[in-house]
Structure formats: structure tokens, C-alpha cells
C-alpha positions as CSV (number, residue, x, y, z in Angstrom):
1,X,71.3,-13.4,153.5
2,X,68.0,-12.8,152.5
3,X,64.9,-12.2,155.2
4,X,63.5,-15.6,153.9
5,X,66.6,-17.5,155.0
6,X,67.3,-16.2,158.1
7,X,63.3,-17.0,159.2
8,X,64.1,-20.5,158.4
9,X,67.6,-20.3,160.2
10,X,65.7,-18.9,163.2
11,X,62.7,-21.4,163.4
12,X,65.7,-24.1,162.8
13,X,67.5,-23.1,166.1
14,X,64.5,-22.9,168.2
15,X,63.5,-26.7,167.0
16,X,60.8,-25.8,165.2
17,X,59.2,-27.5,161.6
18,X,60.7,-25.6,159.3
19,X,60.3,-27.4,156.1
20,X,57.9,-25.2,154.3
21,X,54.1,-26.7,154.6
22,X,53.0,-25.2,151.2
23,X,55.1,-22.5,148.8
24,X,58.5,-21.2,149.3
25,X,61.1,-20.3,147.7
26,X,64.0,-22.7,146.2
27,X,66.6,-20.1,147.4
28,X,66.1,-20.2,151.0
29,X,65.4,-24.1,151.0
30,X,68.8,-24.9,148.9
31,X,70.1,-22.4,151.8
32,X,69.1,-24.3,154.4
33,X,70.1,-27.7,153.2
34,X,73.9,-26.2,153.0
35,X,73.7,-25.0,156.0
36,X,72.6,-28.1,157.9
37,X,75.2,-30.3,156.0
38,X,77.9,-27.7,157.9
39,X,76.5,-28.3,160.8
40,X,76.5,-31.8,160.9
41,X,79.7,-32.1,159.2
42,X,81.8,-30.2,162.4
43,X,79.2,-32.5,164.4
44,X,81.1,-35.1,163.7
45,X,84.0,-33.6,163.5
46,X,83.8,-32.6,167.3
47,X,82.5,-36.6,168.2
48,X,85.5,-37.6,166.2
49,X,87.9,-35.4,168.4
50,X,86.3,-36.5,171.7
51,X,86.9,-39.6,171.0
52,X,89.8,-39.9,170.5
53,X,91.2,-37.6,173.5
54,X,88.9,-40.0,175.5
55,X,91.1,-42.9,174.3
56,X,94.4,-41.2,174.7
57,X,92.9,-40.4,178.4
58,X,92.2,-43.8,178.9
59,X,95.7,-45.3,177.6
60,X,97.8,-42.6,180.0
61,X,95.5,-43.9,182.7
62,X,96.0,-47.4,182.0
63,X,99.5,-46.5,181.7
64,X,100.1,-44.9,184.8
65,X,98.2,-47.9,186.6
66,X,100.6,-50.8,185.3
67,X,103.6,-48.3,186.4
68,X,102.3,-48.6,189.5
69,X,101.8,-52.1,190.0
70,X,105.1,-52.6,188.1
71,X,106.5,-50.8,190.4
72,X,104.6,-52.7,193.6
73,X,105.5,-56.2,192.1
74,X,109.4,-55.8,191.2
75,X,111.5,-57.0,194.3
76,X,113.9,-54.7,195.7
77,X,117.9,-55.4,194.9
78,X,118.6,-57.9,197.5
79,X,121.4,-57.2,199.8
80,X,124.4,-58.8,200.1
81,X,127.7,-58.8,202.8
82,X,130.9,-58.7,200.6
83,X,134.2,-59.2,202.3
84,X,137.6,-59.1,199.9
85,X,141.4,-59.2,200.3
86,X,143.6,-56.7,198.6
87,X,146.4,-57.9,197.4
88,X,149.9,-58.5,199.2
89,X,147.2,-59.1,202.5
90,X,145.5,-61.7,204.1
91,X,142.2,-61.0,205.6
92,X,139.8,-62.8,208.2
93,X,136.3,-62.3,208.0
94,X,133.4,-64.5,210.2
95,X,130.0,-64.7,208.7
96,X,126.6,-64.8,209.9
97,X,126.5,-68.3,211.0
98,X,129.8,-68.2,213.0
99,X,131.7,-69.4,210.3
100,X,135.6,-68.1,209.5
101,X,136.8,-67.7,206.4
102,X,141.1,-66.7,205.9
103,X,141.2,-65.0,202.5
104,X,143.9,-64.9,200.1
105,X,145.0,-62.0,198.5
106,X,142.7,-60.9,195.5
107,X,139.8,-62.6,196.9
108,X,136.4,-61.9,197.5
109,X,133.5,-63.6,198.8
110,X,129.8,-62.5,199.4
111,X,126.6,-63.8,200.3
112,X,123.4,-62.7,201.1
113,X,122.1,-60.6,204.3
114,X,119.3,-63.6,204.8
115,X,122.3,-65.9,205.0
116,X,121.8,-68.4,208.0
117,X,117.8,-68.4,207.3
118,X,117.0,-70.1,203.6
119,X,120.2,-70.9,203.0
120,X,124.0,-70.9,203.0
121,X,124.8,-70.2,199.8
122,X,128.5,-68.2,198.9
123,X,130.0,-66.9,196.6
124,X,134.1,-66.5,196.2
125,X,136.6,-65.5,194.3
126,X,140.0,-66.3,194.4
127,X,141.1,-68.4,197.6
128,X,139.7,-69.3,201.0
129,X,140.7,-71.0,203.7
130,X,137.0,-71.8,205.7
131,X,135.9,-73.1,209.1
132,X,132.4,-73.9,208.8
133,X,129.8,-73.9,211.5
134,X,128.4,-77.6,211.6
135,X,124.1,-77.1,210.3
136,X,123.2,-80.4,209.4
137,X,119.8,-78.9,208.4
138,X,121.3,-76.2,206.1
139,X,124.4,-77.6,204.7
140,X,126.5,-74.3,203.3
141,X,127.5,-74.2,199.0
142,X,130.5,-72.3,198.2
143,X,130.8,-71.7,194.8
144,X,133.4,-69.9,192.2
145,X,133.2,-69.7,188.5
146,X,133.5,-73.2,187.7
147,X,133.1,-75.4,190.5
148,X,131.2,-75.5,194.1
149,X,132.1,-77.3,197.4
150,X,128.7,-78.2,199.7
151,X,129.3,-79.1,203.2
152,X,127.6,-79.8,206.3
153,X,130.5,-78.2,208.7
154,X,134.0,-79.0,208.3
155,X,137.6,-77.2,207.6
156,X,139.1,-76.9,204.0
157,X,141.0,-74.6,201.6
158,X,139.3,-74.0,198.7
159,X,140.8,-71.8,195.2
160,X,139.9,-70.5,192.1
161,X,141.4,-67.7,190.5
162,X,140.0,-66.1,187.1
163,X,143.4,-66.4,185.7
164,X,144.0,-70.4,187.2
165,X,144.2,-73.2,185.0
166,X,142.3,-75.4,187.7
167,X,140.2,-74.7,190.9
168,X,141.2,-77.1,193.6
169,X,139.8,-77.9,197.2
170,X,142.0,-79.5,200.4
171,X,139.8,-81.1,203.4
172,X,141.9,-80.8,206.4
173,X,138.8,-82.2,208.8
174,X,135.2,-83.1,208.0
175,X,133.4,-84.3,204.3
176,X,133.2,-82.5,201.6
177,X,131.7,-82.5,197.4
178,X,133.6,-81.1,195.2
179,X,130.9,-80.5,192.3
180,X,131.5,-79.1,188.6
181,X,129.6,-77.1,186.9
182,X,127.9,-79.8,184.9
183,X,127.1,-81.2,188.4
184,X,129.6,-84.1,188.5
185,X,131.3,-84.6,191.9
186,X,134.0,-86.4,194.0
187,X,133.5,-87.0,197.7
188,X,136.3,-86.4,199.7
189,X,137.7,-86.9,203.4
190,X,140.4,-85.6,205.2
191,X,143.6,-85.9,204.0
192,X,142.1,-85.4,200.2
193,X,142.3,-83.4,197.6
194,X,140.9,-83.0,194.7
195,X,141.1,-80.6,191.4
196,X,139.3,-79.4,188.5
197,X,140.8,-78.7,185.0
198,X,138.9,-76.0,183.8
199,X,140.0,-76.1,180.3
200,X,139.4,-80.0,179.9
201,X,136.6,-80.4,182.4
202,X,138.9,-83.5,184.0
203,X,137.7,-83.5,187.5
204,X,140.4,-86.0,190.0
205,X,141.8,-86.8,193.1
206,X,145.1,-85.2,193.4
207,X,148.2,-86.0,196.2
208,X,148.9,-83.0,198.3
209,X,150.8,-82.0,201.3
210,X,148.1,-81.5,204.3
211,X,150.3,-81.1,207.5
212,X,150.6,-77.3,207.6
213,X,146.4,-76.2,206.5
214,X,146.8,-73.3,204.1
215,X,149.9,-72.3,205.1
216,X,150.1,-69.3,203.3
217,X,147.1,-68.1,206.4
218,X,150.8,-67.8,208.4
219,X,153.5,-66.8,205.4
220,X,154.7,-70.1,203.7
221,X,154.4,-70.6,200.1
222,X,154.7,-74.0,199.3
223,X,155.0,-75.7,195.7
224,X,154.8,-78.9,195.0
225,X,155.7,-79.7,191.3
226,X,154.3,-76.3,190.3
227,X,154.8,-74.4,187.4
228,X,157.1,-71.5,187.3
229,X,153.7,-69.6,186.1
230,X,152.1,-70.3,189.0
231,X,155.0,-69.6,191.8
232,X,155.0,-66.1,189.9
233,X,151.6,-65.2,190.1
234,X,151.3,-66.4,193.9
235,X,154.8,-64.6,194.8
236,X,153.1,-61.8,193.2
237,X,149.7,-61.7,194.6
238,X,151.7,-62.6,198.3
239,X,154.5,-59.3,197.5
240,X,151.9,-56.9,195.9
241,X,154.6,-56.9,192.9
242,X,154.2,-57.1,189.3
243,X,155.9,-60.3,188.3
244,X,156.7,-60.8,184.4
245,X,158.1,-63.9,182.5
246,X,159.3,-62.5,179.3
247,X,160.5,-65.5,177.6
248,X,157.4,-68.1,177.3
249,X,159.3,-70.9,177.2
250,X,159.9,-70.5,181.4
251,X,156.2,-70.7,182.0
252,X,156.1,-74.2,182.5
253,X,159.2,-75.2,183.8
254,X,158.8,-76.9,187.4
255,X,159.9,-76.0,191.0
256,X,159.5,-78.0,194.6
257,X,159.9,-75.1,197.6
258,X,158.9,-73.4,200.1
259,X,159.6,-69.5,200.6
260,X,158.4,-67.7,204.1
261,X,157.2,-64.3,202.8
262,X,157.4,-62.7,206.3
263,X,161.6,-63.6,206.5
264,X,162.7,-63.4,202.9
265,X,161.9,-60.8,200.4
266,X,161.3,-61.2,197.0
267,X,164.4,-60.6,195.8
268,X,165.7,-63.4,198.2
269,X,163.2,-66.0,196.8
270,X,164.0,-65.4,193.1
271,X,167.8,-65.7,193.8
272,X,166.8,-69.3,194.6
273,X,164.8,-69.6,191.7
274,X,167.5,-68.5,189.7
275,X,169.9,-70.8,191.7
276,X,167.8,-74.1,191.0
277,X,166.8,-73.1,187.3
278,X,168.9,-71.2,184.3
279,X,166.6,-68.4,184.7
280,X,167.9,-64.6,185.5
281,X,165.6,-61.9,187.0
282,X,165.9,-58.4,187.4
283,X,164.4,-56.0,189.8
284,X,163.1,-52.3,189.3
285,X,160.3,-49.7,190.4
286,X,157.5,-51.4,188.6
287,X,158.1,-54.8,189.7
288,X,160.4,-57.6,188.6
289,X,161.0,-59.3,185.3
290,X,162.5,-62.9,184.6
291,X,164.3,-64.1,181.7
């Protein structure tokens, strides 16, 4: 660079005039000019940059704030008491209110820890016998998957199994509604019952037998008119066994009678079966099979 240059460079730095105020040369000047265009060029170049790492500062700030109240504003899972039966076994559970609850084998119910204060609101599965603390000012809603029973304080049986045709209640003292899902109802008093078709969304009064309340609480299995699909199931769920009907044409034939599953075994209850219907049965490890 020539001596000429670098005094214009210089006086440039320092902030001083340094376009030339009479002669000079055209080399230094074109210099100059290329120079400064450099200059401003990574200028810009640098604002550009800052910029944008301001923005992305910004964003990851903004960010990390809506995390945060995210965070502050979504609840907290809310608690809830489950009680269940295994199967083959009865179980008795009271819940917050005082209320006691018999349930079946392969049932569940649950409800949540603030029941008693809001609301009684609970949830089963399966079949329960209930006892429900009167609370005129909080009547209690047990629901299943397809129907719900809403009562002030009474004593019924109420069932729904995933794998039932119908859910069904029995009031034994008290009023009850029986509601379906699309919010239809029946009202019923003691001495009623009332079922559900779940397939048909039918919703009746239906004649039962209410001198012995849930009487499978104490052993007794009693059919009325049922199918021999549904005595299997309930022997099943009542033994812990593995019942199966290999020929589908048994499923619905019909049986009236009562078994006591503390005094005869299983094998002692399908020999009257067998007795009453052409059906055979055969026992093994796994369970039992009839044919």
C-alpha cells in the first residue's frame, strides 16, 4: 500500500475529513472507496448476526416462560381410592361417606379422594352389592359402561360386566333411577328390578326373585331362566375356573337353580347340569369344558 493511502486510511480512523480538499491522486481515493465499502459491508453483516441471536434469545426466553406457567396452570392427576375383587372372592370395602359396598368377583370400583365433599360420584365394574349412607343433599351416582344408578341412600345390587349382554339393578330397600347412557331412566322401588340391553338399548322392568339380597354376598347362585352362557361365566368367576362351551349351540339353552358354592364343588354343580340338560362336561388342570 502506498504512503498516500495509508495517510488517508489513518486520517479515516481518527474521524477526520479525509476527502482530499484540492489534488490527489485517483489511486489512493479509488483505495479508499474499496475500502469503506468492506467496512460497511461486515457492518452489516455483524447488525445482521445480532439480530438475529437477539431474536433466538428472546424466543428461548419466551419459551421457557410459557413452560413455566404451563407447568403452574395444568392440575395435578387427581387421586382416586380403587377397591377390586379378584376373582373366585368376594370382597367388602366401606367408603368415605360410610357407605358398604359387597363386590363380586372381577369387580372394581373407584372414586375420587374428595368423595363426600363435591360429590358422590363412582365408578364400577363388574357387580356390587351397595348400602348407601342416606345424603339428601349429595345424592351418590354409580355408574358402569353403559348405565348409572343415582340415589339418595338406599340398598341395591347393581351389575355390569364387560362381557354381559345387559347391566341390571335390584332395589332391596329405598328409591332408585336406573339411567342409560342416552339419559333415559326408570324409577324403581323396592321389590323392582329393572335391566338394560346393551346391544338394543331396550331399557325395562324385569320380574326377579328379592327374598335373599345378592345372595351370592353368602354363596348361593341363583338362576332364574338364565342362559347356560351366563351360569358358566358366573360358576366361573365364583370357582376361579376356566369354564368353556365348545359346542355353540349350548350357549343359550336355559336353566332354573340354585348351587351353594361353599357346600358343592364345581364338579358337583355341573353333574346337575348335565342331569337336567343333554350336555356332558369334562374336568382337567386348566379348567373344565362342556359339550
Amino acid at each position: 500500500m502506498s504512503e498516500k493511502i495509508e495517510d488517508i486510511l489513518e486520517q479515516y480512523l481518527k474521524g477526520e475529513d479525509v476527502l482530499p480538499a484540492g489534488k490527489g491522486t485517483e489511486e489512493a481515493m479509488a483505495a479508499f472507496r474499496q475500502f469503506q465499502g468492506r467496512r460497511d459491508a461486515a457492518l452489516k453483516r455483524r447488525k445482521r448476526i445480532w439480530l438475529w441471536t437477539a431474536a433466538v434469545s428472546a424466543a428461548a426466553c419466551i419459551a421457557i416462560v410459557a413452560g413455566i406457567a404451563f407447568r403452574s396452570q395444568t392440575p395435578a392427576p387427581e387421586e382416586v381410592f380403587i377397591a377390586s375383587a379378584p376373582v373366585g372372592e368376594i370382597v367388602n370395602v366401606t367408603l368415605p361417606d360410610g357407605t358398604a359396598v359387597w363386590l363380586n368377583g372381577s369387580s372394581r370400583i373407584s372414586c375420587s379422594k374428595e368423595f363426600g365433599v363435591k360429590d358422590r360420584a363412582v365408578s364400577l365394574e363388574g357387580e356390587g352389592y351397595f348400602e348407601v349412607v342416606r345424603n339428601e343433599s349429595l345424592p351418590m351416582v354409580i355408574s358402569t359402561a353403559s348405565a348409572s344408578v343415582t340415589v339418595l341412600g338406599t340398598t341395591f345390587d347393581f351389575r355390569e360386566y364387560p362381557e354381559d349382554a345387559d347391566a341390571s339393578v335390584v332395589l332391596y330397600e329405598g328409591h332408585v333411577n336406573f339411567t342409560d347412557a342416552a339419559g333415559k331412566g326408570l324409577d324403581l322401588l323396592p321389590g323392582q328390578a329393572a335391566m338394560l340391553n346393551k346391544a338394543s338399548g331396550e331399557l325395562a322392568y324385569v320380574t326377579t326373585d328379592t327374598s335373599h339380597p345378592a345372595a351370592w354376598r353368602n354363596g348361593l347362585l341363583i338362576f332364574e331362566d338364565c342362559t347356560l352362557e351366563r351360569i358358566c361365566r358366573d360358576l366361573s368367576n365364583a370357582y376361579g375356573t376356566a369354564i368353556k362351551i365348545s359346542d355353540p349351540a349350548l350357549l343359550q339353552l336355559r336353566f332354573t337353580a340354585e348351587f351353594n358354592v361353599r357346600t358343592q364343588t364345581l364338579s358337583d354343580v355341573l353333574e346337575v347340569l348335565s342331569l337336567t340338560r343333554h350336555i356332558s362336561f369334562r374336568l382337567s388342570e386348566t379348567g373344565a369344558e362342556i359339550f
